[in-house]
N, C-alpha and C positions, 0 to 999 in steps of 0.2 A: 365395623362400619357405623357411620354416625349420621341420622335424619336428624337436623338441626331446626323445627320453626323457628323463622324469621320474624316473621308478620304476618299480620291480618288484615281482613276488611272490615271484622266486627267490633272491633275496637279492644279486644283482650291483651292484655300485653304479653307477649309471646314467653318473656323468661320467669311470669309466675304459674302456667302450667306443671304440675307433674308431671316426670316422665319427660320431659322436653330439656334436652337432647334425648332422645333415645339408641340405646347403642346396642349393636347385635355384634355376636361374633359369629365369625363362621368358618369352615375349614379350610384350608389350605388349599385351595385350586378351585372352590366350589363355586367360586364368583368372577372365573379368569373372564368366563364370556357372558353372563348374566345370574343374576340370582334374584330374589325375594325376602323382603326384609321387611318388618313393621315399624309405622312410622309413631312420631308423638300425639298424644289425645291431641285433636284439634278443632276448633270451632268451623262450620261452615261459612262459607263464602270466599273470595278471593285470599287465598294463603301462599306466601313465601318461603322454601325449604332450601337449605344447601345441604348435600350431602356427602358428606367424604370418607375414604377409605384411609387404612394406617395398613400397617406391615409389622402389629403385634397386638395381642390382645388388650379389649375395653379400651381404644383406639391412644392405645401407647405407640413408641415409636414415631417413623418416620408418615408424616400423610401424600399418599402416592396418588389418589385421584378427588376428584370436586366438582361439585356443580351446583348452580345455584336459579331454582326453578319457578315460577308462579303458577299453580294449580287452584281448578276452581272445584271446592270441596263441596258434595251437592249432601245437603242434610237428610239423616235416618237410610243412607245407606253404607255399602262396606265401595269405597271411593281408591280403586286400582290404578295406581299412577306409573308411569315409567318417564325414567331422568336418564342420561345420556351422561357419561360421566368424561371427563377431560383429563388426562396428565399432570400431574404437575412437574414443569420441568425442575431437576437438580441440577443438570449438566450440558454443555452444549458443545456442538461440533458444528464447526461451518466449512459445507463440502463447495467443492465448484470452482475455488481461485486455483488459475494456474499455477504450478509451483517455478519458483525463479527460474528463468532463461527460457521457459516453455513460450514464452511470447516476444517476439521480436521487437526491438526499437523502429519505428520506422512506418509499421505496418497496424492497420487500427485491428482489434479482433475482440471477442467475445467471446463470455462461456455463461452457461446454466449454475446462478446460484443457490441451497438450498441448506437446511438446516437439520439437524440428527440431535433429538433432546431426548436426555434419559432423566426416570424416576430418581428416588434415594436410592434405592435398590440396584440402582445400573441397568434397568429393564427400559430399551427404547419406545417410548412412547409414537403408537400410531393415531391419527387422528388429529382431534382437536386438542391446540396445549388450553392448560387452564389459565395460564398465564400466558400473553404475547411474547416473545422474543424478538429484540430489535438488531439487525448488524450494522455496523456502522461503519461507514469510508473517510477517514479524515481529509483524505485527497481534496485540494484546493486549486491544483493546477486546471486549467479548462481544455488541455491535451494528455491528462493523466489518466487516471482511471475514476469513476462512479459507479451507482449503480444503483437500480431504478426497473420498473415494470420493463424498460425496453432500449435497449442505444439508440440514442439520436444521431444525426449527421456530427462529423466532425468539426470541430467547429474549425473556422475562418483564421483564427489568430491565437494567439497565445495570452490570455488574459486568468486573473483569480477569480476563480467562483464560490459557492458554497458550499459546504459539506455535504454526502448523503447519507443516507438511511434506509432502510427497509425494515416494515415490522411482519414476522409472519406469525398467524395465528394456527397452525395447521402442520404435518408433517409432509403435507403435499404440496403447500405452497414451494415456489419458486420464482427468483426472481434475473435480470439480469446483471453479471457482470463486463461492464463495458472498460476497456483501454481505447486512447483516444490516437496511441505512437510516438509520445514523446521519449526519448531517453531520460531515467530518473532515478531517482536514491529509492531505498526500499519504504512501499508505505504498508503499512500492518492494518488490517479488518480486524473491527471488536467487535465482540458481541453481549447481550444484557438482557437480565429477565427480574423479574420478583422471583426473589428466594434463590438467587444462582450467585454465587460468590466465589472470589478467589479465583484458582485453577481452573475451578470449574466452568467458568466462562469463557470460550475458546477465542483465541485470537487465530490468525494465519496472516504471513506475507508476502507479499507482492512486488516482484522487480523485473521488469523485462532485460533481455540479451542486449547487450549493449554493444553498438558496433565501433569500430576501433577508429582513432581521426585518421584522416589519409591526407598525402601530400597532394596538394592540386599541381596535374601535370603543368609547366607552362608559367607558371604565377611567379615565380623566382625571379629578380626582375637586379638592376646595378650588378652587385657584387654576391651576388645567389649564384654558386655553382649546383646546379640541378642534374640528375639523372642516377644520382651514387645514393650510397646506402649508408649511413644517413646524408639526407640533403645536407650542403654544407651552405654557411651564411661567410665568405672569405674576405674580411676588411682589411684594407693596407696602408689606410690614409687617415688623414686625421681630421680631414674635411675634404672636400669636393668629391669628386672620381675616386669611386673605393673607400669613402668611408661609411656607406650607408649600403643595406641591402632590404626587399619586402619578400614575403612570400606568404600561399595563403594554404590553409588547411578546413578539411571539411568531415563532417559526422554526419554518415544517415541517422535520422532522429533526433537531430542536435542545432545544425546549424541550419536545415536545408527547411524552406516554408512547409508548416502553416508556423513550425518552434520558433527557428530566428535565434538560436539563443548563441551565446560567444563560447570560443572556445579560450583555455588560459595558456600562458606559459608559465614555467618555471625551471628555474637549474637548480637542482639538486645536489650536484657535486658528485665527486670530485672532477675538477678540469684536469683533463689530459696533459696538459702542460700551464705551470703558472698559475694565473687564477687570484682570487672568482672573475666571475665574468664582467663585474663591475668594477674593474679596473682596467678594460678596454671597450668597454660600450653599453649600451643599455637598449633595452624592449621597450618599444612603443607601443600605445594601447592600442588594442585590436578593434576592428572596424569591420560590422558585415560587409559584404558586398553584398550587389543583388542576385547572383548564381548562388547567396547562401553560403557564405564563405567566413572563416575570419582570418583578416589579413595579420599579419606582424612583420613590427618595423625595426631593425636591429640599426642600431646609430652610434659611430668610434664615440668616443667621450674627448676631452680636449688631452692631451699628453697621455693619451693611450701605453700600456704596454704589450709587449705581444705574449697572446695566451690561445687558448683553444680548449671550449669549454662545452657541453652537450644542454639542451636545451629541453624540457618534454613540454610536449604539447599533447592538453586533455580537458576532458569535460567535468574536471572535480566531480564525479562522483564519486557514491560508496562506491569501492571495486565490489563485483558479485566473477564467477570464473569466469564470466565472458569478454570483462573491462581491461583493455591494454593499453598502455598509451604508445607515443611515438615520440622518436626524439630527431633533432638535425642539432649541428654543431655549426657553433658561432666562432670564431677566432679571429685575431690580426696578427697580423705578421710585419715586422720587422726586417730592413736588411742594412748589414753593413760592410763595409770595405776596408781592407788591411791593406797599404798602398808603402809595397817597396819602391824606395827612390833608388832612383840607375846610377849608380858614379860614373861621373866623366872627366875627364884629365884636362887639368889647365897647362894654360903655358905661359 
């Protein structure tokens, strides 16, 4: 253990005392809950000490506790001081995020965040750290997740905000982790201290369950045959009547307010017959509606051929196990006619 003076009121300069640091050793467990130690020769009046702990003798090794105290030295007597010593953290664990799928898209919720710092030694530090510890929410979205002394209302709309943060100084601090219900890609908590590096710095992250698009009953509109498994988009023209068909699809947490956000298509392949699907039509850009919807516009192209090709519709996100998409099938169809002529007898 090591009484370091710092400073003074009297004007001595603290690093040409003898004996300053002063360093004690002491036995293995004798100072787990307090001990007694002598400090360096020191002038009376306002004095400055830090005191730290190591984890080997004549303070080798790693320094496991610190404090740093202003005591008022009263002259010609023997001056009994007690310091409160802090942790110093090496390593961090950040408790309290729910782990992926635990929290639904859709639905706003919260949980208790706090933090778990251990010494060099891997001994959990109770109390006050020596050092702060910061976790940090990269999260930008303003329907995503933050976190902060407390969750505020949800907000209105879907706009970019600022980052957050929380510093705790304490093993007992905690703070809140808010989601706000958007559907989203996974975002990862960090966290940072003085003297914590690498590995040792815990990350964790965060994805809510993501619910799967659904076909809106009804919305299937021209040449939308609706009610089969997949919806079918069935075009047979090459303009007017039958050559266009809409229909629309919808995401709790995705498309439906306060999100707004669109949902994509893509064909993937292979088409079932023929193909791609850009050789008889094309996807027009989707369009909320106001039930929260995105519409899609399938439209023949000019000299279509006939094909019949699946279509997915989805939220581009990362998949996590709960993300599915959904597909309907786009096709045109062709018909033609093999026409025997009838003999009949001259005269």
């Amino acid at each position: 253990m090591v009484v370091n003076l710092t400073s003074d009121s009297s004007g001595v300069a603290a690093g040409s005392l003898a004996g300053n640091p002063a360093t004690t050793n002491v036995s293995a467990g004798s100072c787990s809950v307090s001990c007694t130690v002598s400090g360096p020769a020191s002038p009376a009046g306002n004095d400055t000490y830090t005191v730290t702990t190591f984890d080997a003798a004549n303070a080798g090794g790693n320094s496991l506790d610190t404090a740093t105290q202003q005591f008022t030295i009263t002259q010609g007597v023997i001056n009994n001081e007690t310091i409160t010593l802090a942790g110093i953290p090496a390593s961090i664990v950040i408790n309290g995020v729910p782990a992926i799928d635990v929290f639904v898209a859709d639905a706003t919720n919260s949980s208790t965040l706090s933090v778990t710092a251990a010494d060099a030694d891997g001994e959990t530090i109770v109390g006050t750290f020596a050092n702060p510890i910061t976790v940090s929410d990269p999260d930008t979205n303003s329907e995503g997740t933050n976190i902060g002394v407390s969750c505020a209302a949800q907000p209105a709309s879907e706009t970019v905000v600022a980052s957050t943060s929380v510093v705790f100084d304490a093993s007992t601090d905690t703070a809140a982790f808010c989601y706000e219900g958007v559907a989203q890609n996974p975002v990862t908590l960090t966290s940072s201290g003085a003297g914590v590096s690498g590995n040792n710095a815990a990350t964790v992250t965060f994805q809510p369950q993501l619910n799967t698009p659904a076909f809106v009953a009804g919305s299937g509109t021209a040449a939308v045959v609706s009610g089969t498994n997949p919806v079918e988009v069935e075009l047979f023209a090459a303009s007017g009547t039958g050559s266009n068909g809409t229909l629309a699809y919808e995401e709790a947490g995705w498309t439906d307010a306060p999100f707004d956000q669109l949902l994509g298509a893509t064909t993937p392949g292979p088409c079932t017959s023929a193909g791609p699907l850009s050789t008889f039509a094309t996807i027009g850009s989707s369009a909320v509606l106001p039930p929260g919807e995105t519409q899609f516009s399938v439209t023949a192209i000019g000299a279509p051929v006939a094909g019949d090709c699946p279509v997915t519709v989805g939220d581009g996100l990362l998949a996590n196990p709960s993300d599915t998409n959904v597909s309907f099938d786009a096709s045109y169809t062709t018909t033609t006619f093999g026409i025997d002529s009838r003999p009949r007898r001259t005269r």
